[in-house]
N, C-alpha and C positions, 0 to 999 in steps of 0.2 A: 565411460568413466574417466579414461585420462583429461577427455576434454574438460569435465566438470574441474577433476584436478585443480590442472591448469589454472582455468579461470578462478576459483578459488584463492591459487598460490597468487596469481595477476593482482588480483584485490587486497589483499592480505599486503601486499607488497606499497601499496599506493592506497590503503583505505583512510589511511592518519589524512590526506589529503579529498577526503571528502565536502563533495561542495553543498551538502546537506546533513545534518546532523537532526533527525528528528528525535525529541526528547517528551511532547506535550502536544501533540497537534487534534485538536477534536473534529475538523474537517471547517468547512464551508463553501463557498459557492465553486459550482463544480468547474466552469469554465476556467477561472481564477486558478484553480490546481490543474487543472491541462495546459495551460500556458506556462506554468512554472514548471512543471515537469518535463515538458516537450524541451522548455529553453536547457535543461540542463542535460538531458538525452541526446539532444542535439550538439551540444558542445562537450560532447565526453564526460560528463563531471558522472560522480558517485553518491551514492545516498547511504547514508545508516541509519537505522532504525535502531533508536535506544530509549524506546519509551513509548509512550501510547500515541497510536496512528489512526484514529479513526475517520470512517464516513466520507468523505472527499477525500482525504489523506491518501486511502487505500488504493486509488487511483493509479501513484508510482508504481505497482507490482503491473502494471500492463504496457505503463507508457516509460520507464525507465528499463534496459533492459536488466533479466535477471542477471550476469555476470557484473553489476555495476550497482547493484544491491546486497546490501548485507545486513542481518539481525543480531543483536545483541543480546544475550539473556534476560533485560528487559524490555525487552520487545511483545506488545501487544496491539494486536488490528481488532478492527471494530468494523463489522457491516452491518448497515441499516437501508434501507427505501430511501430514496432523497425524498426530502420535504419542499415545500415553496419557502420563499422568505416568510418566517413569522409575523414580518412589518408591513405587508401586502394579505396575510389572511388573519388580521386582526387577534394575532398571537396564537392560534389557532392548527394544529399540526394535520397538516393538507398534504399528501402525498403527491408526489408529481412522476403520473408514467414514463412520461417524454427521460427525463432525467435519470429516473431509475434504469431505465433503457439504456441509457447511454453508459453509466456504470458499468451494468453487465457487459456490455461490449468492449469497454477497456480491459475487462480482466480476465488475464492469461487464461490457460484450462485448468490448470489444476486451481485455482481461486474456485472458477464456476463450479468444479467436481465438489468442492469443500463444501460450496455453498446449498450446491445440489443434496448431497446427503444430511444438510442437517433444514433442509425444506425451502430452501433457497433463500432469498432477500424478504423482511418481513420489516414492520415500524420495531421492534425492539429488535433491539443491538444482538448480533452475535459475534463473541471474540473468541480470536484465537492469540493462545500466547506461545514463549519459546519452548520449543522441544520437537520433535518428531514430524508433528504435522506441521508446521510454520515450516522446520526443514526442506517439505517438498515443495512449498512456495517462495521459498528466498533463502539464500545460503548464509551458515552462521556467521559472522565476523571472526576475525584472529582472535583470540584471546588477549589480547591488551586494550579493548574494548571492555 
């Protein structure tokens, strides 16, 4: 518990200094968001979720870590299946295992439990927004957020 603390107060302390402020992110190509999230994991930086984070988005909650994340009361994720590009199957929503795989594998355990109990990754979206259960996935932000 003190550890949580901590890293909480740590954040709180240095969140205004976040090197990601997401507000509007509906996802896209998955690699694309492992690149950008590794670069900022790797160089220390912080993430805020202040707005909707879907589908590739949701990646940060595995490749960022949690003490370097934070939610804001508007904070909602979005999981779905990865699809292929719509411009390679002729607009057409084509599920890609390969990809959906690799999802799964980013995301921490409490994502997969989350995911697990409402029947796992499906083509329609499942959200979670701020309060209790987003809690055990990512730590609120200070209130001046």
């Amino acid at each position: 518990m003190r550890a949580v603390l901590a890293s909480v107060l740590l954040f709180a302390a240095t969140a205004a200094q976040a090197d990601l402020r997401i507000t509007r992110d509906t996802g896209g190509y998955i690699d694309q968001y492992k690149a950008k999230y590794e670069k900022i994991r790797d160089h220390g930086g912080r993430v805020v979720i202040d707005g909707v984070c879907n589908s590739a988005c949701t990646m940060v909650l595995g490749i960022v870590p949690r003490d370097r994340i934070c939610v804001t009361p508007r904070a909602s994720l979005g999981f779905h299946k990865a699809f292929y590009d719509p411009d390679i199957t002729f607009g057409i929503k084509v599920t890609s295992n390969e990809e959906t795989s690799e999802l799964m594998a980013t995301y921490p355990a409490e994502v997969k439990e989350w995911l697990k109990r409402r029947g796992g990754l499906s083509n329609e979206i499942k959200r979670l927004k701020n309060g209790a259960e987003l809690w055990k996935i990512a730590n609120p932000c200070p209130e001046e957020f």
